[in-house]
PAKOL-374561 format. One record per residue: x, y, z of N, C-alpha, C in turn. Coordinates in steps of 0.05 Angstrom, whole numbers, padded with zeros to 5 digits, always signed. Each point is the difference from the previous one (the first is absolute). Layout:
! PAKOL-374561
XYZXYZXYZ/...
This chain:
! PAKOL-374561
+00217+00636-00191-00022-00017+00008-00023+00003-00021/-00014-00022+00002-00021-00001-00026-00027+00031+00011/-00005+00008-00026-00017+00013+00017-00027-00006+00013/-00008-00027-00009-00019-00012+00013+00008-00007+00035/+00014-00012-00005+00020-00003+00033-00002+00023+00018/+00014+00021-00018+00003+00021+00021-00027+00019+00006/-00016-00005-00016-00034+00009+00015+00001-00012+00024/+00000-00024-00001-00001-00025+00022+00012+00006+00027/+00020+00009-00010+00023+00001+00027-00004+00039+00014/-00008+00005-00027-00005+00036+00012-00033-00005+00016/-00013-00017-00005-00028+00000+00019+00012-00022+00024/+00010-00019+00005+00013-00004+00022+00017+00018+00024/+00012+00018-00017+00004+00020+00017-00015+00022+00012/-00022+00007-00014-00020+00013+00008-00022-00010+00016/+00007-00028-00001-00030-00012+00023+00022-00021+00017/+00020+00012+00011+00020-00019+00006-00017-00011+00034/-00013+00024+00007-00015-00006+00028-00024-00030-00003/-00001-00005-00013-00016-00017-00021+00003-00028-00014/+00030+00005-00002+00009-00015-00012+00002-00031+00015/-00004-00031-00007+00002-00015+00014+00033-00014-00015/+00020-00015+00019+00019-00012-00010-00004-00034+00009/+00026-00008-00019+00000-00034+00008+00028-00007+00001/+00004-00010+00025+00034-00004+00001+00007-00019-00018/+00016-00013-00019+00000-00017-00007+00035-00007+00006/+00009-00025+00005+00029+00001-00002+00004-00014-00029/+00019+00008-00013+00013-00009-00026+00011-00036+00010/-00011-00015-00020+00011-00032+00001+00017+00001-00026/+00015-00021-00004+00020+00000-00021-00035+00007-00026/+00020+00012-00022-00017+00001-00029-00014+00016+00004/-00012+00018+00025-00014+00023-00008+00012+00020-00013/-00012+00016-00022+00004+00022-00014-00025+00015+00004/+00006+00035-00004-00022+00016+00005-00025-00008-00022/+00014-00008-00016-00034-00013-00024-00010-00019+00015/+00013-00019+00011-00011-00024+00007-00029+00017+00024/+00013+00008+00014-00008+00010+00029-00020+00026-00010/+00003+00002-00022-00023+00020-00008-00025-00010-00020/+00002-00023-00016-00015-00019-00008-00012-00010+00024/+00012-00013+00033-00013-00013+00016-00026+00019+00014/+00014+00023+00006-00012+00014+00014-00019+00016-00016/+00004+00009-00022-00009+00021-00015-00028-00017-00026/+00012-00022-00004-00010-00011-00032+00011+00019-00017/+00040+00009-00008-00002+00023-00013+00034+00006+00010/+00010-00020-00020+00027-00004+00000+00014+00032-00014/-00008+00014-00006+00006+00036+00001-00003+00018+00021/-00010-00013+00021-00008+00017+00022+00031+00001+00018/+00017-00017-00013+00018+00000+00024+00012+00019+00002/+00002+00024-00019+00014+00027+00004-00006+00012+00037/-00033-00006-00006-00009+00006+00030+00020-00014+00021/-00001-00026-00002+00010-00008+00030+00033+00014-00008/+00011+00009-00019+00032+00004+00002-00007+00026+00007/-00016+00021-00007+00011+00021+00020-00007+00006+00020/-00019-00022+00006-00020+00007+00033+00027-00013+00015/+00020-00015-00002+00021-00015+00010+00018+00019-00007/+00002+00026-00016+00028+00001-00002+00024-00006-00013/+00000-00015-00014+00016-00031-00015+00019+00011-00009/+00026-00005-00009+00014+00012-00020-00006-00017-00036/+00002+00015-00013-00007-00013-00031+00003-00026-00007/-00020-00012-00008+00009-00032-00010+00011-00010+00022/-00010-00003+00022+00011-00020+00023-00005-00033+00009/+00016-00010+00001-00001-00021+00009-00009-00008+00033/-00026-00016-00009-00014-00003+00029+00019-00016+00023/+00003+00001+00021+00015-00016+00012-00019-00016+00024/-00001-00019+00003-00015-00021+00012+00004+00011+00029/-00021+00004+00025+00000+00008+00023+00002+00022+00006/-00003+00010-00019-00005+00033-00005-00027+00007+00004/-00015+00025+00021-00035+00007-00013-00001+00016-00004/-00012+00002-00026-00017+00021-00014-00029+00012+00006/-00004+00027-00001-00026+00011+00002-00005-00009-00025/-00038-00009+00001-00015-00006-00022-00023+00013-00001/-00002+00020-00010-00021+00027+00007-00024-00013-00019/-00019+00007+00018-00031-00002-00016-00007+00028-00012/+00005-00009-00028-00013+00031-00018-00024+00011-00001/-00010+00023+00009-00024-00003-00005-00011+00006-00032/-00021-00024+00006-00019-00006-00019+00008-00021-00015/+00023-00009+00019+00008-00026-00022+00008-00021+00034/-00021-00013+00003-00005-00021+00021+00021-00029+00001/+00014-00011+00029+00013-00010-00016-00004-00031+00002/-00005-00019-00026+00000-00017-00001-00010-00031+00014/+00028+00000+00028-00005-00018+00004-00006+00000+00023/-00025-00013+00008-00027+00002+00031+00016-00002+00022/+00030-00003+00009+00005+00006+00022+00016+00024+00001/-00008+00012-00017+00026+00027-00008-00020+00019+00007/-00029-00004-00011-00025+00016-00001-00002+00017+00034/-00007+00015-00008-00013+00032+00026-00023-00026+00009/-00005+00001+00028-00026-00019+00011-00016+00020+00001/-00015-00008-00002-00029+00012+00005-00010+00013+00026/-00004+00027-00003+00004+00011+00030-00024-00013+00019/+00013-00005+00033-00038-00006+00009-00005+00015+00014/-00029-00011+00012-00017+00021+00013+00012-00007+00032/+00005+00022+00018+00008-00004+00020-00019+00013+00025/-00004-00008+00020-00013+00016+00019+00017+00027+00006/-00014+00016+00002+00017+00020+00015+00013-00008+00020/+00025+00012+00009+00017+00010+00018+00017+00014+00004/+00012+00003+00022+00015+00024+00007+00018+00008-00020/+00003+00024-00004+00023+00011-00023+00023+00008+00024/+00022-00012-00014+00035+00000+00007+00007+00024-00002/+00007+00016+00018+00014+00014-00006+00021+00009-00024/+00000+00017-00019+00009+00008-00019+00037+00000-00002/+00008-00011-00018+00029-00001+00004+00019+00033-00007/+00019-00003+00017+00013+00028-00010-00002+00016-00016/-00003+00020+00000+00009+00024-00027+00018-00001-00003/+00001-00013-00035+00021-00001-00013+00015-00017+00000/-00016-00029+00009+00011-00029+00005-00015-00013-00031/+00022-00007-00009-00017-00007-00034-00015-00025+00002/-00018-00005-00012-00018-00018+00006+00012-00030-00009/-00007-00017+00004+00008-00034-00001-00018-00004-00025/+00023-00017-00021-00014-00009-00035-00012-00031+00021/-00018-00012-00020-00009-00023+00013+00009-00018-00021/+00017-00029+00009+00008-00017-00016-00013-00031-00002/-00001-00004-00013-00017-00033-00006+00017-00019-00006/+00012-00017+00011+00017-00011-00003-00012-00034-00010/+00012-00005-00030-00013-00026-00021+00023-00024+00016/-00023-00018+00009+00013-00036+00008+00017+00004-00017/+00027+00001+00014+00020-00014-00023-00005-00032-00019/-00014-00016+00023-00014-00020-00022-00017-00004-00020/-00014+00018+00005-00023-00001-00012+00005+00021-00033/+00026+00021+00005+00010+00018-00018+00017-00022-00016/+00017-00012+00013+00017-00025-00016-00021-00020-00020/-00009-00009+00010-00024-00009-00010-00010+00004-00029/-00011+00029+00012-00018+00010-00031+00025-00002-00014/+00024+00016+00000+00025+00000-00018+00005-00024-00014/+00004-00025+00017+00000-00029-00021-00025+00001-00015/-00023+00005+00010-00018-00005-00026+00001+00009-00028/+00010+00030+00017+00002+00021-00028+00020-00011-00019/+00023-00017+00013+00016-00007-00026+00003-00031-00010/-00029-00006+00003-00007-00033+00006+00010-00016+00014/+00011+00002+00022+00023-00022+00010-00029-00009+00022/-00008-00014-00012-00027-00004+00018+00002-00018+00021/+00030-00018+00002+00010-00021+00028+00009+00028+00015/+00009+00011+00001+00017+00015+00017-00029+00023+00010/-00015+00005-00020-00020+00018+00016-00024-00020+00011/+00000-00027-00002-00019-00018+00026+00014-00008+00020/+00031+00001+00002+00018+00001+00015-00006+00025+00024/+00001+00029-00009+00003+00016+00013-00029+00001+00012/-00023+00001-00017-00031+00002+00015-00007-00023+00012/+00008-00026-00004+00000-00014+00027+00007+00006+00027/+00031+00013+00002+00005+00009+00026-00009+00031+00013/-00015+00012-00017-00015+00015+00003-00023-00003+00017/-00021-00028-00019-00017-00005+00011-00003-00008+00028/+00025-00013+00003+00004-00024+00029+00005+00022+00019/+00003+00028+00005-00013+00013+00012-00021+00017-00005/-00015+00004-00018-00019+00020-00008-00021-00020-00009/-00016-00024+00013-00011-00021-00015-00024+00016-00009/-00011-00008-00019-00023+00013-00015+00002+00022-00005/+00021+00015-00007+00002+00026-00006+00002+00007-00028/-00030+00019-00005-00004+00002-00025+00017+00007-00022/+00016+00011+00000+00026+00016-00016+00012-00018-00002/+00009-00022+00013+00015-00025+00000-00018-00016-00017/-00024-00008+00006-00013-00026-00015+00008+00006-00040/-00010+00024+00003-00005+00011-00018+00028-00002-00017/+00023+00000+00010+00019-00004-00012+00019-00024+00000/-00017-00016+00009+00011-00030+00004-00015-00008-00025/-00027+00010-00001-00021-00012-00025+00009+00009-00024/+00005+00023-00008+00017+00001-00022+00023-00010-00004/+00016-00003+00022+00034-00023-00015-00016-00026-00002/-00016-00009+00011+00001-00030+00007-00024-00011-00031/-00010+00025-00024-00019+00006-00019+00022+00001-00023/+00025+00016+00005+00024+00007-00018+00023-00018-00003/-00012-00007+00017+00028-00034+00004-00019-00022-00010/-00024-00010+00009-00011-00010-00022+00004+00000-00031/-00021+00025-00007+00011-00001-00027+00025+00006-00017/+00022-00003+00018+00026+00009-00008-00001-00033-00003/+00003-00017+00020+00001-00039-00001-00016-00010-00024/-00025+00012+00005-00009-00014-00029+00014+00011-00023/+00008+00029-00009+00006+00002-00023+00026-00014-00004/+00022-00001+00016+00022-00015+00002-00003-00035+00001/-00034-00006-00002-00005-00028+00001+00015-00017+00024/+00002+00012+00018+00012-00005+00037-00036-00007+00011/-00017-00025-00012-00021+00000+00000-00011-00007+00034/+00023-00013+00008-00002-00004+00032+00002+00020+00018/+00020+00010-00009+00007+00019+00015-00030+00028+00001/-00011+00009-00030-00022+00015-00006-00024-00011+00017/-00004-00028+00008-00026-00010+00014+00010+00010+00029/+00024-00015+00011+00000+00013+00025+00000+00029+00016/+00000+00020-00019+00001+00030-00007-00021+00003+00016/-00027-00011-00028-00030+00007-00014-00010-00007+00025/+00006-00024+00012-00020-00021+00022+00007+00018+00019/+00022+00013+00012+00005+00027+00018-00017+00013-00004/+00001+00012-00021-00020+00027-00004-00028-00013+00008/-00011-00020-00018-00025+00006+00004-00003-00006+00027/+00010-00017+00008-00005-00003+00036-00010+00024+00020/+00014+00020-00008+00007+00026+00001-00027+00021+00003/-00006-00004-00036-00013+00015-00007-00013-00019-00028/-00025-00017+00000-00010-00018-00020+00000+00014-00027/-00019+00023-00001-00004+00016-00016+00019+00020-00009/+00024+00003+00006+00020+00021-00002+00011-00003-00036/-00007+00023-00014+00003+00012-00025-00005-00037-00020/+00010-00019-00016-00011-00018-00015+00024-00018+00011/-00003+00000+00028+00026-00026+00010-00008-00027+00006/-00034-00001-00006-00015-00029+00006+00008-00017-00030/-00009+00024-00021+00005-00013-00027+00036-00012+00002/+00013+00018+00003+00033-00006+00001+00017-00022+00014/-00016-00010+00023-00001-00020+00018-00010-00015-00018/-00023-00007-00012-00008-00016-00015+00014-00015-00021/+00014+00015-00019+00020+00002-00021+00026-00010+00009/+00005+00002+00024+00036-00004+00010-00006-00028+00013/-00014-00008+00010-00017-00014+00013-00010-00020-00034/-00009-00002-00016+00002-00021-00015+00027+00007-00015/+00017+00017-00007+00027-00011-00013+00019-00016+00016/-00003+00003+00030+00020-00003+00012-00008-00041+00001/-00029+00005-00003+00004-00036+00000-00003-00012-00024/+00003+00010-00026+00010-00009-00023+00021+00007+00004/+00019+00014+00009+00031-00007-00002+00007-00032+00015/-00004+00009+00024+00002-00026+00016-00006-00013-00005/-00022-00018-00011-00014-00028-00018+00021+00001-00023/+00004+00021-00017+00014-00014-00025+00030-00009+00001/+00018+00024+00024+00019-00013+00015-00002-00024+00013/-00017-00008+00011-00001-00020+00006-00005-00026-00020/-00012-00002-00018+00002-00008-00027+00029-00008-00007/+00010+00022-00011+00022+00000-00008+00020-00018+00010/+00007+00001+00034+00015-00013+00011-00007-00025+00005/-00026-00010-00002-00002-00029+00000+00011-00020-00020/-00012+00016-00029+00016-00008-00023+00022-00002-00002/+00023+00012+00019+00027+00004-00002+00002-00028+00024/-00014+00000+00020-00001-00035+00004+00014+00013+00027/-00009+00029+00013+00004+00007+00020-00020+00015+00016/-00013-00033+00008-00022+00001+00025-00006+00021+00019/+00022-00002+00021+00006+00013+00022-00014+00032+00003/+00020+00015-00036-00004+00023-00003-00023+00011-00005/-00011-00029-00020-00030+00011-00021-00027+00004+00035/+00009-00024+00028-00020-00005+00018+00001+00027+00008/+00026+00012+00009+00006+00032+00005-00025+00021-00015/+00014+00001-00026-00033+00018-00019-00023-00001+00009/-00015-00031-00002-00021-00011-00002-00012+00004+00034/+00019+00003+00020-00008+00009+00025-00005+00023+00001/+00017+00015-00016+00005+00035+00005-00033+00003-00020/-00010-00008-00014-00025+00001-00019-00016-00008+00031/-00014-00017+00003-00013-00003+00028+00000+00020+00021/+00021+00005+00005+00004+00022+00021-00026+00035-00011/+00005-00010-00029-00019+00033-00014-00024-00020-00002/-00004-00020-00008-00033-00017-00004+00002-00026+00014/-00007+00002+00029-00006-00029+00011-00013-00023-00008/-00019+00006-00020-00005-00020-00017-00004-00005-00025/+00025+00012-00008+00013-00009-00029+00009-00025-00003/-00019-00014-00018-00007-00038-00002+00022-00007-00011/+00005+00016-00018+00033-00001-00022+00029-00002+00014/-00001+00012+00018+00021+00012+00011+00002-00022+00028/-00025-00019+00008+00001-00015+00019+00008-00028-00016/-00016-00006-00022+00004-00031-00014+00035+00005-00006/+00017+00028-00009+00023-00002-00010+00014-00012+00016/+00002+00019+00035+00011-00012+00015+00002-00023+00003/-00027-00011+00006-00007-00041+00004+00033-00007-00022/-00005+00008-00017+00009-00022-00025+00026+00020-00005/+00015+00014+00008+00011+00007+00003+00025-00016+00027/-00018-00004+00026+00015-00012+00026+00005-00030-00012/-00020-00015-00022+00003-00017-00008+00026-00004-00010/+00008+00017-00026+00019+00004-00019+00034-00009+00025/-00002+00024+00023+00018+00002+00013+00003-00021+00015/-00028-00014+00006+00015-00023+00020+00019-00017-00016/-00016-00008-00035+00023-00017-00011+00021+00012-00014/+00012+00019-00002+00018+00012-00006+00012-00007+00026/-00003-00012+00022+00015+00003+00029+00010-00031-00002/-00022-00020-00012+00000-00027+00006+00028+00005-00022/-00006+00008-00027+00021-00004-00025+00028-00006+00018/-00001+00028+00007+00033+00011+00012+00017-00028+00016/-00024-00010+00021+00008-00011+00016+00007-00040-00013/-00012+00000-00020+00013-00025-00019+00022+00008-00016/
């Protein structure tokens, strides 16, 4: 074991009365780095969770399996539902009778939303549909729940600018217009809305362009609507149509002589 590690794991054992854990069950793709980057910020720490578990060498995690996830001290862990709460103030009352001599005491476990753990995981490896997937059905029982918002606002910020850089300029507005709904001011997603939000109706107008010239109405009125739909009173995009429904009615009369 590294010797940094094993400081770690030799003061876990010495404040083991102390020590707080976090059940976590293994989902496909966890590895002890992964699970020690989540918990830790500190994809080397996982020596810790392999011998606080036991493990045999280089093991392969197996899904439905749980692992103890020990809080090191002095190294806090990470993520706010994993975190020790904050002790409160209680009125006094009666003290319980004391449990057996020599009845070992109960570790206390915190057990992470499996949704809300799935979740952060898609973010971490950008799959940012699959992690507004999972914190949606999170939310729809936990509504307003801060750990949740909070991570709906980052996929729905990372999927944005993932659309715009992939020039998916529709797709990046309906992201952005999420978020800010959300949260107006959240990190520069007013400006980014802005930006996706005028490319997306220069695509559409020049598509639409394009297809009239090709002497296909129908498709260019399609664009030139989908442009409207982002600016209700885009003058350009209303005169096309006019003269556009024009084009098609006699393209209809042609056919029919």
């Amino acid at each position: 074991m590294d010797p940094f590690n094993r400081a770690a794991f030799q003061a876990l054992q010495n404040e083991a009365r102390d020590v707080e854990f976090v059940n976590h069950t293994v989902r496909q793709g966890d590895t002890l780095q992964s699970l020690a980057q989540r918990y830790y910020g500190d994809r080397s720490r996982s020596e810790v969770i392999w011998e606080t578990n036991q493990l045999p060498p280089n093991p392969r995690l197996v899904a439905g399996t749980m692992l103890k996830i020990p809080e090191i001290p002095g190294v806090p862990f990470i993520h706010p539902e994993a975190r020790r709460p904050a002790p409160a103030v209680a009125p006094p009352v009666a003290v319980a009778p004391s449990a057996p001599r020599g009845e070992p005491a109960r570790e206390e476990y915190t057990e992470v939303n499996p949704l809300l753990a799935e979740a952060r995981e898609a973010l971490e490896r950008r799959d940012y549909g699959e992690a507004l997937s999972d914190i949606d059905k999170f939310l729809a029982g936990n509504p307003g729940n801060r750990d949740g918002l909070t991570v709906k606002k980052q996929a729905l910020y990372w999927q944005g600018k993932a659309h715009l850089a992939g020039r998916r300029y529709e797709e990046s507005y309906r992201s952005l217009a999420q978020l800010v709904r959300l949260q107006p001011d959240y990190e520069d997603s007013a400006a980014l809305l802005k930006q996706a939000r005028a490319r997306a109706l220069e695509m559409h107008y020049r598509e639409g362009v394009r297809l009239y010239r090709e002497e296909k109405p129908a498709e260019a009125i399609t664009e030139w609507r989908a442009v409207l739909e982002l600016e209700p009173e885009h003058a350009s995009a209303r005169r096309n149509i006019d003269q556009a429904e024009r084009l098609l009615k006699a393209l209809e009369e042609r056919r029919k002589k």
